[in-house]
C-alpha positions as CSV (number, residue, x, y, z in Angstrom):
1,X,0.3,-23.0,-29.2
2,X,2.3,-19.9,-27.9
3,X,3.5,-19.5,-24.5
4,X,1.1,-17.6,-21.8
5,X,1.6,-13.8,-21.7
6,X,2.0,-12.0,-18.8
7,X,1.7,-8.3,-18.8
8,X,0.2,-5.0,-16.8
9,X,-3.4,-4.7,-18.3
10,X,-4.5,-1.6,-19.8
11,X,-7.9,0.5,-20.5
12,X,-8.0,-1.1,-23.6
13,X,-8.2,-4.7,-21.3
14,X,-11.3,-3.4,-19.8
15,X,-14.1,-5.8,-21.6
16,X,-12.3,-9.0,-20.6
17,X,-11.1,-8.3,-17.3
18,X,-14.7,-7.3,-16.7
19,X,-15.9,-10.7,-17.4
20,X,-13.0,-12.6,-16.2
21,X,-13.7,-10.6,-12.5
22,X,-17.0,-11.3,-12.8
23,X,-16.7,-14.5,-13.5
24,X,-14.5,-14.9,-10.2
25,X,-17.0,-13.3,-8.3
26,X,-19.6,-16.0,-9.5
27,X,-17.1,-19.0,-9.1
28,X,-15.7,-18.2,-6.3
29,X,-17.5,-15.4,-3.8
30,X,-16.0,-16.4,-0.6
31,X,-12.1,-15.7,-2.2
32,X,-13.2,-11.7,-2.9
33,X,-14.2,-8.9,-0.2
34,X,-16.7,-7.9,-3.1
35,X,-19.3,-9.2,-4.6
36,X,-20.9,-10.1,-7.8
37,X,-24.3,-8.2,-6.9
38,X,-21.8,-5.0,-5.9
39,X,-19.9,-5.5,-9.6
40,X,-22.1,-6.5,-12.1
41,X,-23.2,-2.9,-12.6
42,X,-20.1,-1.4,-13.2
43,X,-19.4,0.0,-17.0
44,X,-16.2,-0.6,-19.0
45,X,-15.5,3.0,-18.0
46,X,-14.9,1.9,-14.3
47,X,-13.0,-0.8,-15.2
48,X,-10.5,1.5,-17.5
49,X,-10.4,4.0,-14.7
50,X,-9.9,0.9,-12.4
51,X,-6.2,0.1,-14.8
52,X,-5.9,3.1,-15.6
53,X,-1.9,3.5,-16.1
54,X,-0.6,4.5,-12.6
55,X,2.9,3.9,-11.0
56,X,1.9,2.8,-7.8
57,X,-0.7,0.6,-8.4
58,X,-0.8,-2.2,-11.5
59,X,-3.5,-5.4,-12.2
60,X,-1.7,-8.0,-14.5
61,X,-3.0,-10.6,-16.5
62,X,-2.0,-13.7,-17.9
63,X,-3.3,-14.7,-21.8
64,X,-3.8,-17.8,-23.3
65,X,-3.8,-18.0,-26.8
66,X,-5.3,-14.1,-26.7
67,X,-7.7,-14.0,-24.1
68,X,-7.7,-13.5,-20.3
69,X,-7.2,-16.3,-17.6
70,X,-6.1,-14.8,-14.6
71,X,-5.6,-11.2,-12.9
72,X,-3.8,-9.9,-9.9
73,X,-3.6,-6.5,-8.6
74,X,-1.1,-5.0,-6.4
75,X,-1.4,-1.5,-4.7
76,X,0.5,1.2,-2.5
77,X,-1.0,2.2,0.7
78,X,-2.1,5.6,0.6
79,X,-2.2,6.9,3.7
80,X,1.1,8.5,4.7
81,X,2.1,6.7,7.8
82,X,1.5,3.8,5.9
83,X,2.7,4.3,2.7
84,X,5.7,1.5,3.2
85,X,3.5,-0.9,2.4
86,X,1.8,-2.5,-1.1
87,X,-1.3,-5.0,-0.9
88,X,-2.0,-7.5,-3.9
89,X,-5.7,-8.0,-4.6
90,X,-7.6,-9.8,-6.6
91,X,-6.0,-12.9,-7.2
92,X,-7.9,-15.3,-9.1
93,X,-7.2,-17.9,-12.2
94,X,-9.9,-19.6,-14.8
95,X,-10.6,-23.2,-13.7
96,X,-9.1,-23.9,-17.3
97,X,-5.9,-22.2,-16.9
98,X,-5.3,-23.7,-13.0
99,X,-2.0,-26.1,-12.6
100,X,0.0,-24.7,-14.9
101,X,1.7,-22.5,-12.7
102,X,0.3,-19.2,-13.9
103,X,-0.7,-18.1,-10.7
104,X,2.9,-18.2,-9.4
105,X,4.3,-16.3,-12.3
106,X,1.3,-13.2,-12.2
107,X,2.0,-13.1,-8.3
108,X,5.7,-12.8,-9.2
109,X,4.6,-10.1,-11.5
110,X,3.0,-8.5,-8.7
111,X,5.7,-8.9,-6.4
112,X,8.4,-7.2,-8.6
113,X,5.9,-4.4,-9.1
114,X,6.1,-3.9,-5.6
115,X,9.7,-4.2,-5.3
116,X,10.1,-1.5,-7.6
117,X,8.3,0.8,-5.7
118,X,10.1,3.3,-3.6
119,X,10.3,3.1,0.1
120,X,7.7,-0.4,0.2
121,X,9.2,-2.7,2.3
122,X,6.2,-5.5,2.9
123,X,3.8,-6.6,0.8
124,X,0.1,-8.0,2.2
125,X,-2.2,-9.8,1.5
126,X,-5.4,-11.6,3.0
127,X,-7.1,-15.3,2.0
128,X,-9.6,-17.1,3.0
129,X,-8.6,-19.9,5.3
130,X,-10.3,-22.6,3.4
131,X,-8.4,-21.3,0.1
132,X,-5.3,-24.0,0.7
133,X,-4.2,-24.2,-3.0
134,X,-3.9,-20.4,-2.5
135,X,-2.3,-20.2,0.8
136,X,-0.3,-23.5,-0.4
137,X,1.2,-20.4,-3.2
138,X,1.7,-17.8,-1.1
139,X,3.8,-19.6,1.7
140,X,5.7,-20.9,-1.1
141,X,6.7,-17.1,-2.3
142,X,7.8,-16.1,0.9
143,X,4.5,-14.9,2.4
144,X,4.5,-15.8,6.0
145,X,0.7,-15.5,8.6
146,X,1.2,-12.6,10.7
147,X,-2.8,-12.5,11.7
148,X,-6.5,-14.1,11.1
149,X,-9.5,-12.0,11.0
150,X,-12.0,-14.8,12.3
151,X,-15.5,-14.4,10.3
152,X,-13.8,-12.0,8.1
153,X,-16.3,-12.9,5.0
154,X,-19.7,-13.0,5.0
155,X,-20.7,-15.4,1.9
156,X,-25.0,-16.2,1.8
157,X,-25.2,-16.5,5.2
158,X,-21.2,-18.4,5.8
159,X,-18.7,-17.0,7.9
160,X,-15.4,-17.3,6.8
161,X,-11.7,-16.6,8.4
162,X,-9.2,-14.5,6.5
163,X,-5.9,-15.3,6.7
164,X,-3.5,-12.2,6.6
165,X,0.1,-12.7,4.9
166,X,3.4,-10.8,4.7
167,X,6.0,-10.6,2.5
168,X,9.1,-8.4,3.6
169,X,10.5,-6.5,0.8
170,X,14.4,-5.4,0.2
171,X,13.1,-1.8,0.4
172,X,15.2,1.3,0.0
């Protein structure tokens, strides 16, 4: 059995990481901002535009034995006065491909993408309280609670509290 493969997904990675987000959005609604209902009408044209190659802003994947198991995406800020900053998104692993340590490596991923960017020196993040495998993860890279948004999610009727992370980068 080869190795996972982490790389930057492409266009051509639109059809699986269409199913593997909605997937996440089914599994796991309270973890995401959006929603399966808001998703499951966008066309593999969306999704290329959505990975489109851009230097700023980058989804990665991790494949086992060919197909995708996990994605993260990590992002510059776009306004100006807040352009030192990068925010992953999108964080989520198959229930097969969970323990393994995958997670850690595609956030690490993420994390030198946003090292590499010029001028971002912090890199956020939000998750949901309850998410402690998750939070367990991001502590461990370095991500420290600057914030909670109390009844940040709204998931069928539950409330939930989003926890909101930093990590500080080495910057410029």
């Amino acid at each position: 059995m080869p190795d996972p493969l982490i790389r930057r997904l492409t266009p051509a990675d639109a059809a699986p990481l269409r199913q593997l987000r909605l997937d996440a959005l089914r599994e796991t609604p309270e973890a995401f901002g959006s929603s399966y209902e808001e998703e499951h009408t966008l066309t593999l044209d969306d999704i290329r535009a959505w990975v489109a190659t851009d230097i700023e802003n980058a989804m990665f994947g991790v494949f086992i034995d060919g197909a995708l198991a996990g994605m993260a995406g990590v992002g510059r800020q776009h306004k100006l006065k807040m352009r030192h900053k990068a925010q992953i998104w999108s964080v989520y692993m198959a229930p097969a491909a969970r323990g393994r340590g995958l997670a850690r490596q595609l956030m690490l991923a993420a994390i030198d993408h946003a090292g590499g960017m010029r001028g971002v020196r912090q890199l956020q993040l939000s998750v949901t309280a309850g998410n402690l495998a998750a939070r367990a993860l991001y502590e461990s890279l370095g991500f420290a609670e600057y914030g909670m948004e109390p009844e940040g999610l709204c998931v069928n009727g539950v409330l939930h509290d989003e926890r909101l992370m930093t990590l500080r980068l080495a910057g410029d």
